[in-house]
Backbone bond lengths (Angstrom), bond angles and torsions (degrees), N, CA, C in turn:
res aa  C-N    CA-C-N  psi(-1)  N-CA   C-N-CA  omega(-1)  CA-C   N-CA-C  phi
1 X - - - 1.453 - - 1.524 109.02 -
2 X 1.527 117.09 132.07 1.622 119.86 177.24 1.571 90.93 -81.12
3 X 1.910 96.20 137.43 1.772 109.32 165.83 1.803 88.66 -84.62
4 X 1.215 133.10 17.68 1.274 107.57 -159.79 1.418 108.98 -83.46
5 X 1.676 139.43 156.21 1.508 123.71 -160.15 1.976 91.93 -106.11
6 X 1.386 105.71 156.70 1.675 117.90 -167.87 1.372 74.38 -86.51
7 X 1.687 105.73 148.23 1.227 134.45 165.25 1.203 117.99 -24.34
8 X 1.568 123.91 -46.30 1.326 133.19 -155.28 1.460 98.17 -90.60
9 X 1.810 133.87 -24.55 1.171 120.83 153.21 1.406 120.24 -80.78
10 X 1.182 133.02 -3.03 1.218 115.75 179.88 1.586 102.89 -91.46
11 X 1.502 129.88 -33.42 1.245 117.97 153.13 1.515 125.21 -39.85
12 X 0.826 108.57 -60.56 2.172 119.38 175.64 1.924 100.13 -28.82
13 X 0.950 82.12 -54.14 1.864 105.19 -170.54 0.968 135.39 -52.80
14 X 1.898 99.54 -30.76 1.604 126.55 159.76 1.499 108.54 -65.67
15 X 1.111 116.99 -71.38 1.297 134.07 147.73 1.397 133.36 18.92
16 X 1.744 113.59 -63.93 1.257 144.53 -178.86 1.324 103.18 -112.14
17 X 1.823 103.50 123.20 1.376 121.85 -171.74 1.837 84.38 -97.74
18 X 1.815 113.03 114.82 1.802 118.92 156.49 0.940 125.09 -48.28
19 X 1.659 109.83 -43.98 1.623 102.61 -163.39 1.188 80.67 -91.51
20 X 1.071 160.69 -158.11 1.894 170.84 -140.20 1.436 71.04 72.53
21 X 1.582 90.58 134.74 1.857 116.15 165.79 1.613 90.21 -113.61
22 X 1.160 99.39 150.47 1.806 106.26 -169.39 1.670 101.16 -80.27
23 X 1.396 134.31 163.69 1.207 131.09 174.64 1.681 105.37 -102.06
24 X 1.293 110.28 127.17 1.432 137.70 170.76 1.430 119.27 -65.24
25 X 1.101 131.90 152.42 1.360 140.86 -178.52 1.492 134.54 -149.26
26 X 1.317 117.73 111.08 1.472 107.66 -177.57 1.172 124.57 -131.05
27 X 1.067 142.59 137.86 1.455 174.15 94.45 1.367 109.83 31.61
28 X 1.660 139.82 82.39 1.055 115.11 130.75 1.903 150.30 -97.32
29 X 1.579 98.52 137.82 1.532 94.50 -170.55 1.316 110.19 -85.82
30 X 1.640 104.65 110.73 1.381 114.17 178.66 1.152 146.42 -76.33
31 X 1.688 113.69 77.63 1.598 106.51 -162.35 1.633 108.54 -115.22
32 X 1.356 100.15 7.48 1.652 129.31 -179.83 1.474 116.34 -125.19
33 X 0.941 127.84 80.23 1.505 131.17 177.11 1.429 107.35 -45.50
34 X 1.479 126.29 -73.86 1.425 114.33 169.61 1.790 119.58 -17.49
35 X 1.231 105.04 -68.69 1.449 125.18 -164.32 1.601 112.67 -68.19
36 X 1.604 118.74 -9.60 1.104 138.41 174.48 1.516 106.45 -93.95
37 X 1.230 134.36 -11.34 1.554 143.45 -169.95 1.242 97.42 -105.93
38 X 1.406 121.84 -65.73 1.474 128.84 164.46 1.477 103.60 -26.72
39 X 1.412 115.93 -85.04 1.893 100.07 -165.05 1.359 106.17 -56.83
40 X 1.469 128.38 -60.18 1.332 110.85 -153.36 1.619 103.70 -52.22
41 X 1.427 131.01 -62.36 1.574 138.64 148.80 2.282 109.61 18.29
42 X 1.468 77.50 -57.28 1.971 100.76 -164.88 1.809 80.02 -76.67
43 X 1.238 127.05 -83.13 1.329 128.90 -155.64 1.400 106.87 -35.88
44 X 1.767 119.84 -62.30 1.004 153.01 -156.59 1.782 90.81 -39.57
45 X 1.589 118.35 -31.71 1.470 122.07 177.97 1.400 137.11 -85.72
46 X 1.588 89.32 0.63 1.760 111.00 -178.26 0.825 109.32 -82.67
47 X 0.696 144.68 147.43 2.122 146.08 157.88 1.571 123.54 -54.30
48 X 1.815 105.85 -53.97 1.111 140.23 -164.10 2.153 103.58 -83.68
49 X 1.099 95.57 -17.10 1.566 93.15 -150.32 2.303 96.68 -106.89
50 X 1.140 84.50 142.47 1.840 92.49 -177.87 1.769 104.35 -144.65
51 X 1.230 104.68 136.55 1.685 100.95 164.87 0.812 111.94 -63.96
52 X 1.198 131.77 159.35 1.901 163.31 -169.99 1.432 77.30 -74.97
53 X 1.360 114.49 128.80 1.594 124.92 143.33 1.451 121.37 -39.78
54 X 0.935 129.07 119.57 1.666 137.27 172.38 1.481 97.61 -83.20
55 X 1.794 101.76 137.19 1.384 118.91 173.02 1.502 121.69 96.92
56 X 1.643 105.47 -17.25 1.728 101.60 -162.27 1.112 99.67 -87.59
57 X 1.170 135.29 -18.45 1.775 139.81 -170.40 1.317 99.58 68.81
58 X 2.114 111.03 60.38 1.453 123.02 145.31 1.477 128.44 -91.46
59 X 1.338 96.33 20.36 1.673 111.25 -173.08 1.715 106.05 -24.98
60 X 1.295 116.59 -56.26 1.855 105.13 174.68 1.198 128.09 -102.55
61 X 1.428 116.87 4.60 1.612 115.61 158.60 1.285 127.74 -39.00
62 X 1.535 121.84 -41.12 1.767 113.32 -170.56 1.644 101.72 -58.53
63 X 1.256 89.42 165.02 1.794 128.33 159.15 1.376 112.24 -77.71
64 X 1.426 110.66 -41.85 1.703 112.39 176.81 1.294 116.42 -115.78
65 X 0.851 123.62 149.36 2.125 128.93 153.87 1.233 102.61 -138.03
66 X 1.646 88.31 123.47 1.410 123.11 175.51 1.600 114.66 -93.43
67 X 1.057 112.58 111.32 1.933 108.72 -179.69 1.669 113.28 -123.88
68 X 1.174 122.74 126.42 1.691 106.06 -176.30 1.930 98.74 -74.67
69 X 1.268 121.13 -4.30 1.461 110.15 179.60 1.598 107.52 -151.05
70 X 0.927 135.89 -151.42 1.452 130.49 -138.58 1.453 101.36 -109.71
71 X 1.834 107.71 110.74 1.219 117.65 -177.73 1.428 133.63 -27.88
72 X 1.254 146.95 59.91 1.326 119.11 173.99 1.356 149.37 -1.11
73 X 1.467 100.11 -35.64 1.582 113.03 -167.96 1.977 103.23 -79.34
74 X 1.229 113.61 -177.70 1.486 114.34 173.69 1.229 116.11 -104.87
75 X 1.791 104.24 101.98 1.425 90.48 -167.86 1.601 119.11 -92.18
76 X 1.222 125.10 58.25 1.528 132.12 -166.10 1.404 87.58 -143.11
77 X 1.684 126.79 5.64 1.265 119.92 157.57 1.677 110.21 -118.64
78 X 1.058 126.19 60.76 1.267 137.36 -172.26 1.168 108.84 -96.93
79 X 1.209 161.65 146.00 1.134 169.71 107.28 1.501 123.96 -12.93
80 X 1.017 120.67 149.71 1.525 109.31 -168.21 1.746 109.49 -70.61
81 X 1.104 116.38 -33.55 1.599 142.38 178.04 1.431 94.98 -58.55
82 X 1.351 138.38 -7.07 1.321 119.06 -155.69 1.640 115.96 -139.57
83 X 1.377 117.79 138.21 1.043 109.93 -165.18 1.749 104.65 -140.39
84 X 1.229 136.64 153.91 1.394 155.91 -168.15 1.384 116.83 -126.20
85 X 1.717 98.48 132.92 1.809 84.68 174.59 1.353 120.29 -91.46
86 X 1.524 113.96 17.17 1.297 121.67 -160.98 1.880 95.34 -124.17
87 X 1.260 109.03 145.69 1.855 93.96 -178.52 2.076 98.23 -145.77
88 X 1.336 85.18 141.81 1.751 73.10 -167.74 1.796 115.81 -63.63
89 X 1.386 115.65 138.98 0.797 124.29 175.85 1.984 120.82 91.48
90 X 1.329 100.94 8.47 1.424 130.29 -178.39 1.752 94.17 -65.94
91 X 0.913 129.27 -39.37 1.374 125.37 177.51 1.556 131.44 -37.89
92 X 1.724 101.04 -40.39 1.092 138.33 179.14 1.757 121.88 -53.40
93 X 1.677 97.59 -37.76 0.797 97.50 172.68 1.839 123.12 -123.15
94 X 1.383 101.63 -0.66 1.894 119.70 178.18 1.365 87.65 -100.24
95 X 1.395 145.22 16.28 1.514 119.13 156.10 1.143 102.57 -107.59
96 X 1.447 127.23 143.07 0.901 96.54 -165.48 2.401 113.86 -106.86
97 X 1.622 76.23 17.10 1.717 87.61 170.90 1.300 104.24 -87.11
98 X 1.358 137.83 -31.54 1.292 149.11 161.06 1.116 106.94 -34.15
99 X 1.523 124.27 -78.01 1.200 149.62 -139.54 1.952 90.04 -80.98
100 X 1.486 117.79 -38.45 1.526 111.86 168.58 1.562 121.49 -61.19
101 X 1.578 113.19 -56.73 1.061 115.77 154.11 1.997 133.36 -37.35
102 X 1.610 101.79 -35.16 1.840 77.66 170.14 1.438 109.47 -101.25
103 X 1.325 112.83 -3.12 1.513 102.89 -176.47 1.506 100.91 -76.15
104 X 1.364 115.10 -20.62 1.642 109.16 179.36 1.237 116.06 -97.93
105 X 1.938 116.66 -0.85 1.232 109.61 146.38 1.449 143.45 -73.99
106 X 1.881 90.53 -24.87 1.435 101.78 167.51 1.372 138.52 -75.86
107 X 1.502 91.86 -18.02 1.817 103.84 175.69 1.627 104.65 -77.31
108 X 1.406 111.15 -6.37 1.653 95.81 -179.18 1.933 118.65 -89.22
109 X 1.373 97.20 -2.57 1.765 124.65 -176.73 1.587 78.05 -45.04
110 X 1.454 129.62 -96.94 1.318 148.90 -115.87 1.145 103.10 -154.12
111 X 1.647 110.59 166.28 1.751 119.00 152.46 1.198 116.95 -47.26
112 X 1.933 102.38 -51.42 1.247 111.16 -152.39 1.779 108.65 -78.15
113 X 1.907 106.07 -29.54 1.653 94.93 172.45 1.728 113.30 -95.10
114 X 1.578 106.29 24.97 1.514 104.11 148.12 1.389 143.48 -97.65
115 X 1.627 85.12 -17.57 2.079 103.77 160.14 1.427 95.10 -80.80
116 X 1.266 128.12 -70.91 1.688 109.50 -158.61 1.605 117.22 -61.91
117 X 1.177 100.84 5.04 1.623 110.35 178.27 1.082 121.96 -126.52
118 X 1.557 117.27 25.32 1.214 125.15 142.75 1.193 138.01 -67.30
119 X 1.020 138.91 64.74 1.494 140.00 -141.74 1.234 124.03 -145.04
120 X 2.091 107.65 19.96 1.531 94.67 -162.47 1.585 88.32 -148.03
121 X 0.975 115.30 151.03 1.509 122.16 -174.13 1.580 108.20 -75.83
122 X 1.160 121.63 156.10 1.552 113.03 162.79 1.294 140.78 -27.03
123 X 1.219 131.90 87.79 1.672 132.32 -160.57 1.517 119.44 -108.20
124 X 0.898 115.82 142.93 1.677 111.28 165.02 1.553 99.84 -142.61
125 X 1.720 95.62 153.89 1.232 118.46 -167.54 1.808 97.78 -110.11
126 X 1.356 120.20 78.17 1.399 128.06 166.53 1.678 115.30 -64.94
127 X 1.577 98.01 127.80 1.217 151.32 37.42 1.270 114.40 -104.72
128 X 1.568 115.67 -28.45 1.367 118.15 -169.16 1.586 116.90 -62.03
129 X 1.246 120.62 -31.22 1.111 123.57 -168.31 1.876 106.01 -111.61
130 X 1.338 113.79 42.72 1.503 118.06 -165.06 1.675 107.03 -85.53
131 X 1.098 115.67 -25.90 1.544 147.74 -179.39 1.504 84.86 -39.19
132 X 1.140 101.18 -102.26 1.357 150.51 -163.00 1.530 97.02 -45.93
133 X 1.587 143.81 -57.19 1.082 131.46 128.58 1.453 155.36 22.68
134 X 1.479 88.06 -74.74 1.324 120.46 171.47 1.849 110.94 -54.71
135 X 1.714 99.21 -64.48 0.916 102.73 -161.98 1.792 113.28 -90.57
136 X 1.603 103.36 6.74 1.669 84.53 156.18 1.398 110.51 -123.99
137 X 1.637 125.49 12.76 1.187 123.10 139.80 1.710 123.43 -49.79
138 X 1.430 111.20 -30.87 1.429 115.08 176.51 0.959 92.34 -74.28
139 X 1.587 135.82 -73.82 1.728 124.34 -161.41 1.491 123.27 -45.16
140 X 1.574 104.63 -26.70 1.717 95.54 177.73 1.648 87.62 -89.09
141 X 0.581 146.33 -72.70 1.710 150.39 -179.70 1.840 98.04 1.26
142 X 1.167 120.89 -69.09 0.929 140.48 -140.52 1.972 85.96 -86.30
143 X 1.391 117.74 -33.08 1.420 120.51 -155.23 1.843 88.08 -94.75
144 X 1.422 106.35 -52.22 1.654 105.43 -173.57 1.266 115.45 -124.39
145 X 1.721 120.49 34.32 1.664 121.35 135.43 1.635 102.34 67.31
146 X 0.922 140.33 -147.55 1.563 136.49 145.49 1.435 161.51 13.16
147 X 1.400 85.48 -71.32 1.757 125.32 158.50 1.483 117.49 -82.11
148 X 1.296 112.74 40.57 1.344 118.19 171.31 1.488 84.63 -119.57
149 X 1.859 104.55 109.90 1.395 112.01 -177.68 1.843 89.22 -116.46
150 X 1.160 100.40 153.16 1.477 119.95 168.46 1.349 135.28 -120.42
151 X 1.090 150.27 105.04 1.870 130.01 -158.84 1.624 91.36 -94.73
152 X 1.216 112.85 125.06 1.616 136.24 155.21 1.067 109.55 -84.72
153 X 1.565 97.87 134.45 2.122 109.47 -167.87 1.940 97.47 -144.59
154 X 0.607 121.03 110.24 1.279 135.99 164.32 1.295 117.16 -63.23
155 X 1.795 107.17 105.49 1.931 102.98 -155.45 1.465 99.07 -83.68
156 X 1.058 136.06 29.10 1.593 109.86 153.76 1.646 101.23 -136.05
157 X 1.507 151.62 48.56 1.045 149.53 129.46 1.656 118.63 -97.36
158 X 1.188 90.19 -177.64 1.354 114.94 -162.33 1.796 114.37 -132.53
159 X 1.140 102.35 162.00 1.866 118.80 170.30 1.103 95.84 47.35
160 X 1.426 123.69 48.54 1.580 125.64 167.01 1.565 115.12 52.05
161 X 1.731 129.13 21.46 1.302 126.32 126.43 1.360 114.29 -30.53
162 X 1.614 96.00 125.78 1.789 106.68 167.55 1.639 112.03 76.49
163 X 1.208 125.60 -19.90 1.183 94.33 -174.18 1.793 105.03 -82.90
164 X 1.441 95.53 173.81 1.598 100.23 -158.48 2.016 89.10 -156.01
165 X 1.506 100.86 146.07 2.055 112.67 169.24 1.554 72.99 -102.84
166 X 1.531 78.56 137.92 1.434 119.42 -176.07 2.157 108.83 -125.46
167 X 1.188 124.44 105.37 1.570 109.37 156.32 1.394 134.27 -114.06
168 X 1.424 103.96 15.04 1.050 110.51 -163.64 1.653 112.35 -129.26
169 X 1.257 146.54 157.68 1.460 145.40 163.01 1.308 100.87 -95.71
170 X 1.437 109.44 124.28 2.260 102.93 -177.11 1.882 78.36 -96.77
């Protein structure tokens, strides 16, 4: 048998550029102007990548959606082409009072997921947990004078807004 292709495919063939990389598209939802300058800014350096046309009513065409907070849309109907920077239940683990709370739910499983889940420095979840705080901020106080440093994190920001070294109780 000839692999050889009939005229009429080897014309087609001219035709169709292989390497062509397909052009990408993403979606940002603009409820942050800053944070809307930032991506397009980042994309603007891709080769492959273009904003979603405004106006055509391509609302689910992109490849990406960009959201600074928690998608609206349903993302368990996504398309295989499509991807989000937001994922349900991501909270859980980017807050980082969240993220104290299950690691100290998970250390209560077992022995064994209380050694592998040792993994987090001394935390408290202020106000609720100010008690408790208090009184082993005094014990190191009392043990290392000074150098009893603390990192303050403010559980619902981001990009290291708010946090602050702390040694002192005002």
């Amino acid at each position: 048998m000839d692999n050889k292709k009939s005229p009429e495919a080897q014309q087609i063939d001219k035709l169709i550029d292989f390497e062509r990389k397909p052009t990408l598209f993403y979606r940002v939802i603009k409820n942050k102007t800053e944070v809307y300058d930032i991506i397009t800014r980042s994309f603007a350096r891709k080769p492959r990548w273009n904003e979603l046309p405004h106006g055509l009513d391509l609302r689910n065409t992109w490849n990406l959606l960009w959201s600074w907070s928690k998608i609206k849309s349903d993302l368990m109907k996504l398309l295989v082409f499509q991807r989000a920077n937001h994922f349900i239940g991501a909270k859980n683990v980017s807050r980082k009072d969240f993220l104290k709370s299950n690691i100290e739910r998970s250390r209560k499983f077992s022995n064994k997921a209380s050694k592998e889940f040792n993994i987090m420095p001394l935390t408290f979840i202020l106000p609720k947990e100010y008690v408790e705080f208090l009184t082993i901020f005094s014990d190191l106080e009392d043990k290392e004078g000074k150098m009893n440093y603390w990192i303050m994190k403010p559980s619902a920001s981001s990009r290291g807004r708010g946090i602050s070294l702390v040694n002192e109780i005002g």
